[in-house]
Structure formats: C-alpha cells, structure tokens
MARVEX-635529 format. One record per residue (C-alpha): z, y, x; residue in three letters. Coordinates in nm, 2 decimals. Layout:
<pts>
      zz      yy      xx    r
       Z       Y       X  ALA
...
</pts>
This chain:
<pts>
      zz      yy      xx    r
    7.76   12.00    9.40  UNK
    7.60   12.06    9.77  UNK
    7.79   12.18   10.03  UNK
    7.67   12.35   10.36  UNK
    7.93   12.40   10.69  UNK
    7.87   12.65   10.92  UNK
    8.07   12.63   11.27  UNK
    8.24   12.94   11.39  UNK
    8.43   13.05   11.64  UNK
    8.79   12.97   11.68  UNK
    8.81   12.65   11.51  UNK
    8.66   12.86   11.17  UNK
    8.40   12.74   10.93  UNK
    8.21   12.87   10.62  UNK
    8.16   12.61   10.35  UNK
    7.82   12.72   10.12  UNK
    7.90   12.58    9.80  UNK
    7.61   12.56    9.52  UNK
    7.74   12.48    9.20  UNK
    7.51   12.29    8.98  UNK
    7.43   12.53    8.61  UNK
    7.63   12.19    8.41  UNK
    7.92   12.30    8.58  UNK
    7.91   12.67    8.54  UNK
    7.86   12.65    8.22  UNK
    8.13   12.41    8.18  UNK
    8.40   12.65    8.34  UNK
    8.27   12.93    8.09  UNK
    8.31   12.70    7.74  UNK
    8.69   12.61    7.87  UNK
    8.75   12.96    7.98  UNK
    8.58   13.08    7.65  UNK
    8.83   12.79    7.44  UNK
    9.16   12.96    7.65  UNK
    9.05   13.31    7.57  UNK
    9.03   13.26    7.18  UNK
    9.39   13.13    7.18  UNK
    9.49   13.46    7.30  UNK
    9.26   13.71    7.15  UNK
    9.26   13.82    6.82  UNK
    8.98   13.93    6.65  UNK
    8.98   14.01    6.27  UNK
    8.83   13.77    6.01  UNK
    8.85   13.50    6.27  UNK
    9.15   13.24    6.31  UNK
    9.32   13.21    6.66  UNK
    9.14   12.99    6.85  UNK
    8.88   12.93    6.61  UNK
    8.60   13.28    6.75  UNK
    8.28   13.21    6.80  UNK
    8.17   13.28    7.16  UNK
    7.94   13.52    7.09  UNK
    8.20   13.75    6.87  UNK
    8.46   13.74    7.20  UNK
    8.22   13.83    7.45  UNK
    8.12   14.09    7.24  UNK
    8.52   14.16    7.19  UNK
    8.60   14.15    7.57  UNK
    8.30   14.13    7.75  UNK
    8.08   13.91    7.94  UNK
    8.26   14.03    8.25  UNK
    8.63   13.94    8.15  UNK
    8.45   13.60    8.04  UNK
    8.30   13.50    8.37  UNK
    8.63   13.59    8.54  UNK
    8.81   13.35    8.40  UNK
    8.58   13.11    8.39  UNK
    8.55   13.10    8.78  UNK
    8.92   13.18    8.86  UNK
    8.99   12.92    8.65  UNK
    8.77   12.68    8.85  UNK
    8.68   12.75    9.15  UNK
    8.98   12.65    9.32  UNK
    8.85   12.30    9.23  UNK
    8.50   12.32    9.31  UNK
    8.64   12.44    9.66  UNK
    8.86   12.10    9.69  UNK
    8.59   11.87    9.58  UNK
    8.35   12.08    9.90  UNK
    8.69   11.99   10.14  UNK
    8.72   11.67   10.03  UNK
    8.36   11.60   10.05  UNK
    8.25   11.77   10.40  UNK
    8.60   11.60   10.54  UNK
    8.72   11.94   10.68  UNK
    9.10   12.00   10.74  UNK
    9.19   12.32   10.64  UNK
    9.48   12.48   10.81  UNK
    9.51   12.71   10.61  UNK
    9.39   12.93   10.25  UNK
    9.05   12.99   10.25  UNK
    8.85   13.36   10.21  UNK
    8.62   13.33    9.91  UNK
    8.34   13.52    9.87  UNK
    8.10   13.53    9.54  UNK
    7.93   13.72    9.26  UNK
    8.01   13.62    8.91  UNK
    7.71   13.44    8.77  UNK
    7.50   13.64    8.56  UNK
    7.48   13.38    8.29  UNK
    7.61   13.01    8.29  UNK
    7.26   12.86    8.27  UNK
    7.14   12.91    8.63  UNK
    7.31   12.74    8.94  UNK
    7.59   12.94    9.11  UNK
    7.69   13.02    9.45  UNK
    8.00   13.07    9.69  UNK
    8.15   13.06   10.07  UNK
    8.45   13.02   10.18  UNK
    8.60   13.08   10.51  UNK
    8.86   12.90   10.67  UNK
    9.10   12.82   11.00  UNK
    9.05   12.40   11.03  UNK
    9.26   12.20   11.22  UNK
    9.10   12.15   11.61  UNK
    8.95   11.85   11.71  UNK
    9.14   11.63   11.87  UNK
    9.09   11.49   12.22  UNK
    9.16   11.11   12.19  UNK
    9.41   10.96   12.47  UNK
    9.18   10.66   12.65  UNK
    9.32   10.38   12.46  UNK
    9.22   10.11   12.71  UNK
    9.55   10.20   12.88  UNK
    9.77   10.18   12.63  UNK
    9.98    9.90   12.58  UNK
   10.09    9.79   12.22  UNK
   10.31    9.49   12.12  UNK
   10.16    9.15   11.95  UNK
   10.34    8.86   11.88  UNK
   10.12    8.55   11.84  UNK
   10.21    8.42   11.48  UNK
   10.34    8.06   11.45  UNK
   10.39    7.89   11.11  UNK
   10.79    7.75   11.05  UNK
   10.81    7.45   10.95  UNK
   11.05    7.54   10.67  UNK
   10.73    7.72   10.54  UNK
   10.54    7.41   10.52  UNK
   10.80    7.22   10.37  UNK
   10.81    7.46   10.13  UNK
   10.44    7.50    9.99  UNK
   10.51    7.11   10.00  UNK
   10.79    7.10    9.78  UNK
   10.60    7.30    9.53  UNK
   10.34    7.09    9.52  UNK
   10.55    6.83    9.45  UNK
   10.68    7.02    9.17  UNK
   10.40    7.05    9.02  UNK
   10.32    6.68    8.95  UNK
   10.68    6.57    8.92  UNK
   10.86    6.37    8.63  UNK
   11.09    6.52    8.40  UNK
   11.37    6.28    8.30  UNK
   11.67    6.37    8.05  UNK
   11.95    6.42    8.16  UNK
   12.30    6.31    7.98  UNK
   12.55    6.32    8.24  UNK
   12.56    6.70    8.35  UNK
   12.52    7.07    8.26  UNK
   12.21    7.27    8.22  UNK
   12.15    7.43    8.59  UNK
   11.86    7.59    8.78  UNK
   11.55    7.43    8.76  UNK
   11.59    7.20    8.47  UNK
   11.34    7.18    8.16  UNK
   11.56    7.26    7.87  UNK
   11.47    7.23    7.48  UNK
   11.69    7.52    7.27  UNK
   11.72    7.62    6.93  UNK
   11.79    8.00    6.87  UNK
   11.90    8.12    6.57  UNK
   12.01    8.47    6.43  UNK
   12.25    8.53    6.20  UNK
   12.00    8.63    5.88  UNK
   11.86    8.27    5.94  UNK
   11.55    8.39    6.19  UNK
   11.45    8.23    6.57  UNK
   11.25    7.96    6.71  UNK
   11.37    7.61    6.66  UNK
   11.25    7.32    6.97  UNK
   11.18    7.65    7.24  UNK
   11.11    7.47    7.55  UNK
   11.17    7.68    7.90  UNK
   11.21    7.59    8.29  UNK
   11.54    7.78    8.39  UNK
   11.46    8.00    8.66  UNK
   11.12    8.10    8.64  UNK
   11.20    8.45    8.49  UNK
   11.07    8.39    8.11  UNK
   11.46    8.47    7.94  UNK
   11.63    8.77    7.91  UNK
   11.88    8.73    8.24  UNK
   12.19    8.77    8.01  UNK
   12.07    8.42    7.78  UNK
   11.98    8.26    8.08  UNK
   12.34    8.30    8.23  UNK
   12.46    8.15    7.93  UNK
   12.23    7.86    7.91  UNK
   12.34    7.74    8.30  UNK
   12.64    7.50    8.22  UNK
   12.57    7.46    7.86  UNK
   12.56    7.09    7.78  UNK
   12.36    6.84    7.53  UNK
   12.47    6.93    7.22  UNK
   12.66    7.23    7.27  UNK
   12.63    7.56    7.09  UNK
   12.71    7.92    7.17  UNK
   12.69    8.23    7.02  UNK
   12.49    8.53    7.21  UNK
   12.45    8.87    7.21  UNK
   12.07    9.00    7.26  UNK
   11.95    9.36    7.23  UNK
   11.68    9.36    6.96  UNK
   11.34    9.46    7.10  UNK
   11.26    9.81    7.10  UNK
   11.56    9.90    6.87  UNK
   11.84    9.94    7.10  UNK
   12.14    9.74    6.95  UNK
   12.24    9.41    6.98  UNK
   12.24    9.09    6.79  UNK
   12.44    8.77    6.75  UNK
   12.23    8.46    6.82  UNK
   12.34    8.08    6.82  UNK
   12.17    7.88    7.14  UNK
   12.22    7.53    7.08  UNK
   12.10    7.31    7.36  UNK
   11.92    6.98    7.24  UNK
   11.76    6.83    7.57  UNK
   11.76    6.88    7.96  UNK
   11.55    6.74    8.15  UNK
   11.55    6.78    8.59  UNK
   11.23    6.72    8.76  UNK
   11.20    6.40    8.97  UNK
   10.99    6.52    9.30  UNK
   10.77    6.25    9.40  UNK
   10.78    6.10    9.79  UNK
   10.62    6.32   10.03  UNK
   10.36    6.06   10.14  UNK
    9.96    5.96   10.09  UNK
   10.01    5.91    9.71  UNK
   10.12    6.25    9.69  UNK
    9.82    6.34    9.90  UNK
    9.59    6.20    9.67  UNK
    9.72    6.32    9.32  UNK
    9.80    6.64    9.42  UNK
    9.51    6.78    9.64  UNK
    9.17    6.68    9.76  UNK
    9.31    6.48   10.07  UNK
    9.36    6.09   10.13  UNK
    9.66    6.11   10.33  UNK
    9.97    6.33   10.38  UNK
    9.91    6.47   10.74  UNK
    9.55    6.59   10.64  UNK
    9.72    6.78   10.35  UNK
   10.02    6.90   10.56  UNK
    9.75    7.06   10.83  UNK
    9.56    7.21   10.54  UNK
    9.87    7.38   10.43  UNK
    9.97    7.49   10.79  UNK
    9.64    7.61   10.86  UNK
    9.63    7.81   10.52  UNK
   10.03    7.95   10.61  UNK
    9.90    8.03   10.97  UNK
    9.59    8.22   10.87  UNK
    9.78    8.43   10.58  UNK
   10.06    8.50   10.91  UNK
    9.76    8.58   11.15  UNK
    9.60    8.87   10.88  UNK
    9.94    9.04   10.89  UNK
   10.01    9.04   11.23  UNK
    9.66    9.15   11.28  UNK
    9.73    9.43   11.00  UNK
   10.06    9.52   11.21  UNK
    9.90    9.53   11.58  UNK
    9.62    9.78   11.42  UNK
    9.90   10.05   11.27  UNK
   10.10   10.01   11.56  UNK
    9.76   10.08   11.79  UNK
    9.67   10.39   11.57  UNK
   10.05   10.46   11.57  UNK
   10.08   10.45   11.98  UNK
    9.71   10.63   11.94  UNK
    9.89   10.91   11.77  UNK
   10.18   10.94   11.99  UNK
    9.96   10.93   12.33  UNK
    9.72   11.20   12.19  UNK
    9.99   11.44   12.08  UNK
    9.82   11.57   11.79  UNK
   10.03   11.86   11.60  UNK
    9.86   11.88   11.25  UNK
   10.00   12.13   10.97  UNK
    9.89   12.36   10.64  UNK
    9.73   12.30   10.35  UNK
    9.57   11.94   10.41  UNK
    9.96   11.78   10.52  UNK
   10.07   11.99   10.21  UNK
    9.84   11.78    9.97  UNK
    9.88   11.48   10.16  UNK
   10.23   11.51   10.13  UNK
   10.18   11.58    9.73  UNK
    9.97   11.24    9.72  UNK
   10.24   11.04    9.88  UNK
   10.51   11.22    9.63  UNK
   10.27   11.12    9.33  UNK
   10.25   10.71    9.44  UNK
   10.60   10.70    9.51  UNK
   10.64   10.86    9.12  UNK
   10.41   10.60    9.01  UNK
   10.54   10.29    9.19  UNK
   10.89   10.39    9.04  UNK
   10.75   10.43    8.67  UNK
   10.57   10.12    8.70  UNK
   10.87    9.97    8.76  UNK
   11.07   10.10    8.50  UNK
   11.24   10.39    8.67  UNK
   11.20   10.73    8.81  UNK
   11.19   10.97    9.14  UNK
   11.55   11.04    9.02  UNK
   11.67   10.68    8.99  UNK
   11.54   10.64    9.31  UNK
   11.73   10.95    9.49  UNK
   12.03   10.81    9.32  UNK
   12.02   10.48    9.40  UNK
   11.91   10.57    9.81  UNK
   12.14   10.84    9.84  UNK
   11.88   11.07    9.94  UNK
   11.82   11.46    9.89  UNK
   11.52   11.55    9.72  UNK
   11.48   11.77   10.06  UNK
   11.49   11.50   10.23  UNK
   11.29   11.28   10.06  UNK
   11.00   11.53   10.07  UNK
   11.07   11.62   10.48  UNK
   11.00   11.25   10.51  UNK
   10.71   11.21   10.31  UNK
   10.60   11.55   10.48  UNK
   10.61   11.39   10.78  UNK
   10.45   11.05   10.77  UNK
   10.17   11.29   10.54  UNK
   10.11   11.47   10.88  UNK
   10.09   11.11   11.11  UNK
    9.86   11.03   10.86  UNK
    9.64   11.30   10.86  UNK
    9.65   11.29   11.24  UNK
    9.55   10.93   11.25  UNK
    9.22   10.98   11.04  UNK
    9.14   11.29   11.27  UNK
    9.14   11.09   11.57  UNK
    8.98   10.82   11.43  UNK
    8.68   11.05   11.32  UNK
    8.70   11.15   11.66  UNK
    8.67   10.81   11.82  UNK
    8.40   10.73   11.56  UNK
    8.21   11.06   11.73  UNK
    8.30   10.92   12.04  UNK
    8.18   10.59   12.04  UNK
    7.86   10.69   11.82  UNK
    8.03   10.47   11.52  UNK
    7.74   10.48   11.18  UNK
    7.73   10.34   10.88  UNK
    7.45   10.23   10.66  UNK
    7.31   10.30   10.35  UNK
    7.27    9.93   10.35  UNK
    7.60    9.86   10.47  UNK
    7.78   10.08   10.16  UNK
    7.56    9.92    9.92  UNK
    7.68    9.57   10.05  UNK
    8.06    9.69   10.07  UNK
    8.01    9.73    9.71  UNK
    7.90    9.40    9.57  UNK
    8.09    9.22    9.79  UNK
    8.39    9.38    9.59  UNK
    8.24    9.41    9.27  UNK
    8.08    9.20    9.05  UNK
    7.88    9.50    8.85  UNK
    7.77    9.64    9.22  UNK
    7.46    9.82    9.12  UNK
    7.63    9.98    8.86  UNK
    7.91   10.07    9.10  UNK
    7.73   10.19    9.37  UNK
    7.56   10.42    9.09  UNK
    7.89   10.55    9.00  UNK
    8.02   10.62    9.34  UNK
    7.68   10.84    9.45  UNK
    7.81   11.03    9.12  UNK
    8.13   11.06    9.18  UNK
    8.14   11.13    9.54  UNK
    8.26   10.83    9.64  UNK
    8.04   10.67    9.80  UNK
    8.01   10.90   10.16  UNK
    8.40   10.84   10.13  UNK
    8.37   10.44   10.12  UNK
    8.08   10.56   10.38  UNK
    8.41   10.70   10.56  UNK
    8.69   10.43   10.53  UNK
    8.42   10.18   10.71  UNK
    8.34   10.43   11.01  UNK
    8.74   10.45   11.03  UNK
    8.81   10.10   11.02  UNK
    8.52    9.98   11.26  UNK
    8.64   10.28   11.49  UNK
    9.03   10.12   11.44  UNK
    8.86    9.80   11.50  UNK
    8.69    9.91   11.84  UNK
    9.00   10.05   11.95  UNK
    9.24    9.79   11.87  UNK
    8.99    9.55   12.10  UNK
    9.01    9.75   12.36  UNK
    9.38    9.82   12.39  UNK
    9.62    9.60   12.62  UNK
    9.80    9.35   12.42  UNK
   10.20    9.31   12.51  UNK
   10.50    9.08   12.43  UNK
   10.73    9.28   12.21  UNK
   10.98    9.16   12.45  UNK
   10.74    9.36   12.73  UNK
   10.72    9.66   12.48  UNK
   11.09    9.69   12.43  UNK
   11.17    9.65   12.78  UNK
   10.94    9.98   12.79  UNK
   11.07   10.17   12.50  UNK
   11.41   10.11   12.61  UNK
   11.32   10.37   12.95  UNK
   11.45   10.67   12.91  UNK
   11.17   10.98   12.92  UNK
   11.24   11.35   12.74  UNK
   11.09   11.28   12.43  UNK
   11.34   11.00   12.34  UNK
   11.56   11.30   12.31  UNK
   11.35   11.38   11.97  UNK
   11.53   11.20   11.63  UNK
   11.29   10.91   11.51  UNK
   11.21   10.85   11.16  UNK
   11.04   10.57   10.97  UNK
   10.71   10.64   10.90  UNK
   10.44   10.43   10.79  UNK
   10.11   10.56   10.91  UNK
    9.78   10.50   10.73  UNK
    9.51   10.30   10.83  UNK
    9.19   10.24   10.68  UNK
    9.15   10.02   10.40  UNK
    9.54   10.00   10.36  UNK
</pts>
C-alpha cells in the first residue's frame, strides 16, 4: 500500500492512499462471508451463498459498501502509521467504491496533525548523572557464586534440612505413586513453596505427611516426604586455586577485576540508559510540547494492552492488579493517558531534532541492524520491507542517533547539583507530578 502526503495549511494534510487490487479484493470476500450470515436467500443455507447469488440478491453496491466500511479504517491506520503523521484528530475520507475488486483502489483523507515542535537548545540544559561505581558486596557476591558452583557437598548428620542444602527425598502418595531418591537444592525455586516449607527442618530420617494440590485438577492430596540425605555445600577458599578451576584466570585478583569490570560495565549501560530518558525527559519539559487526540488515545490503548499482557503472563489480570494497588480503573487509565502523551511528545521532538541536525539512515545501515540481531537476516529484512517494518526500524535508529546527539551535547550534573535546582521554587512546581516513564528509542 503507497501512501502520498500533501501539506496544507493550518497544520492539515491529505494522505493519497492506493490500495493494492489483493487487498480490495480481500475486504470484498470477508464482507461477502459477513453478509451471507445475515442474508437469507432460499435453497441456500446461512452462511453457505455463493457470491454470485448475494450480489445478485443485494447488489454489487450494498457489497462494496461493506467491504470498504469494513476496512478502510485499517488501511487508513497502516497509511498513519507508515507516513509517521500524528493525527489530532478524525480524519475526512473521501473515495468512490471500486467498480470491481480486481483493479487497485484509491482514497484521501484529510486531517488536523499535531504542530511541529520547536526543540528547546539542549546544550543548555542541565540533566543529572551519577558516575556508577561497583560495591564491593557486588563482587563478593558474583564471587560467592562462583564458588558455589564448584563446591563440595558433604552430608550432613547433625542438623535439620535448611536453605541451601542438597537434599535426597522420597515422595509417596497414598495409592502407592511418587518418585523415590528425588534429589533438589532447597531454595532454587523447583518445589511447590508449600513442600518446601515443610522440608526446611525436617531431619535424616524423618517423615511427614503433605498436602499437594494435584496438577491441573484442583484438589488436594496427602503425600509422605521422607527425608533420606542432606548434604550443605562446602565453598572453596577464595584464592588462586579457585582462580584456576573456576575461570580462565591464574590468580584471584585477575579474576576479581574481571568480575568488577564485567559488574561496572552492566552498571555503566544503565546509568547511560537513565541519563538518556531523563535528557529526553528534561527535553520534553523545556520544550513544552502539549500533544492530544487520536494518536495519545491509541498510545494510551497500547500501554493498557502491555500492562494486560505483563499481568497475564504472570498469572493474573488488569483486575488483580487494580485490587492489589488500590487503584481506580480511572485512574489507572489518566496515568497511562498521561505518560502515552510524554511519549508521543518525546518521539515528536526527536523527529524534530533528527530534521534539525540532518540525522539519515541507510539502506545499508537497516540491512546491518538486522543481521546483527538476527541470525536468518536476509530473510528478515525480506519480511520487514513486507510488513512495513523496515522504514520503522529505519525510524527507531534516526531516533536513537538523534537521542544519542542530544544526550552528548547536554551539560552533565551531580544529582546533588540537580536537586539543589529542583528544590527552587518556580510556578510550575505548583502543578501535581506523576510518575511517568517516558519512551526512548529502542526501549
């Protein structure tokens, strides 16, 4: 599907959509299939006319209707969403039905966008970073778990089962089924929660009787847990030895830098992932930019759909989670509403900057952003051009080299510096703040 823009006055534009015959004719088969479930025609089952016998019952006309009122709605988002304009408003559409659904078919729409923002010189604004250093709990740490790894397991006679120990079980149900000799490190997460509180104290020899919901059926069990061995990890000594059996390195203080090098650059990528949301963030805020309508309304319909997703994935819902916060569902969307429109406003000004600062991307450059990512690339890339996706990874790295550029450029302060400022009163501290995450690209 091609799309032309034409500029017009007072922030308007006309999008010339052609849309290819494959998808006309596409529309008129799936508005055809919806028709004969509600037409009746005799000698014919519902749902089951033949195209030709319901145009001939209600018209090539009614047909076409429904096949572009049922689409076009669609083709117009996938024009948006491809030319990167931000409606702020419905559009005015404007076509002719198709005279058949073999020929290509064309339509305009005209529509209010959002202006253009002006961007606020960001080489004067100041934005906090904290140089990352590494604790050295966090070494010790990655340490110890090395150690783990390697370490000895020696039975234990003396003491009850307790976090951390290697522990042999039997488990046994009451019609004679389980697994006999089931061997498990208590803590890692691999029993049910309410077994593995009952297996913490338990000693050598010792047998207990547990109740365990059946899988998938919803009632409960009795199971006898008899604890045969326990065995606690013996660490090794933090020293060359260790070094040398546990890592590429000949002595300890080569493999503790490795470690604090690895800890520091992991610290560094999310500070430098911080300073660039809080520069687009301060970006936002200098330029003022007041963005609304239809493009905050589906933003804010995309954030509502991940949050539903992240909560499924998880096991629960949107109303677990309104329970469990003790939020309003009015609430929860005027939130989401809101960091949908710093959002928006962030990619407008980075397009702008991008403009600006005469910001391209390759062909080339695409292509490599692809393999580097995929292993099939070619067949990716291939994909993407089909999809539409690839002028929008074309996109995401003219915003993130324009985010990049800016971030440079801006003057870096203490936080202690930055709260000193933020702690001045001016008027707009009189305005309510609210958390909001704003996007960035490639996050």
């Amino acid at each position: 599907m091609s799309t032309q823009v034409e500029e017009l006055p007072d922030n308007r534009v006309r999008l010339t959509v052609d849309v290819p015959k494959a998808d006309v004719h596409h529309a008129v088969e799936h508005a055809a299939s919806d028709l004969a479930e509600s037409v009746k025609v005799p000698g014919f089952r519902q749902g089951k006319v033949p195209v030709p016998v319901l145009v001939s019952r209600i018209g090539k006309e009614r047909l076409f209707t429904e096949a572009i009122e049922s689409h076009i709605a669609g083709w117009y988002g996938n024009a948006v969403a491809r030319t990167r304009i931000r409606p702020a408003e419905q559009p005015e559409l404007d076509y002719e039905l198709p005279a058949s659904d073999d020929q290509d078919w064309r339509f305009t729409a005209t529509v209010s966008v959002l202006p253009k923002p002006a961007v606020s010189d960001w080489k004067h604004l100041q934005v906090p970073y904290a140089e990352p250093e590494v604790p050295e709990d966090y070494v010790e740490h990655e340490l110890n778990v090395l150690r783990s790894t390697v370490a000895d397991l020696s039975p234990v006679e003396d003491r009850p089962a307790q976090q951390g120990d290697t522990v042999v079980i039997d488990l046994v149900a009451d019609e004679g089924g389980g697994q006999r000799d089931y061997v498990v490190e208590l803590g890692t997460g691999r029993l049910l929660p309410e077994l593995e509180e009952q297996l913490v104290g338990m000693s050598v020899g010792e047998t207990k009787q547990v109740s365990l919901e059946r899988a998938g059926e919803g009632e409960s069990a009795p199971v006898d847990v008899t604890m045969k061995e326990i065995k606690e990890k013996v660490l090794p000594p933090l020293d060359d030895e260790l070094a040398r059996s546990a890592s590429e390195f000949d002595t300890l203080d080569d493999l503790r830098a490795d470690v604090e090098q690895r800890l520091r650059e992991q610290l560094e990528a999310e500070a430098d992932e911080a300073f660039r949301r809080a520069t687009l963030e301060r970006l936002v805020e200098a330029s003022n930019v007041q963005v609304s309508g239809p493009v905050v309304d589906a933003r804010t319909r995309t954030l509502l759909r991940e949050l539903d997703g992240v909560m499924r994935r998880s096991g629960g819902s949107l109303d677990a989670y309104l329970q469990l916060s003790g939020e309003s569902a009015e609430t929860l969307v005027a939130r989401l509403r809101e960091q949908a429109a710093a959002s928006v406003a962030g990619e407008m000004l980075l397009e702008a900057a991008a403009d600006q600062l005469g910001i391209d991307v390759t062909d080339e450059e695409v292509d490599e952003s692809f393999r580097e990512r995929f292993e099939e690339g070619d067949k990716i890339i291939e994909q993407a051009r089909e999809a539409g996706a690839y002028d929008s990874e074309r996109e995401a790295m003219r915003l993130a080299r324009a985010l990049d550029r800016i971030a440079a450029e801006v003057e870096r302060v203490a936080p202690e510096q930055a709260a000193a400022r933020e702690a001045i009163w001016t008027p707009d501290k009189e305005k309510p703040k609210t958390d909001t995450k704003l996007w960035t690209p490639g996050s």
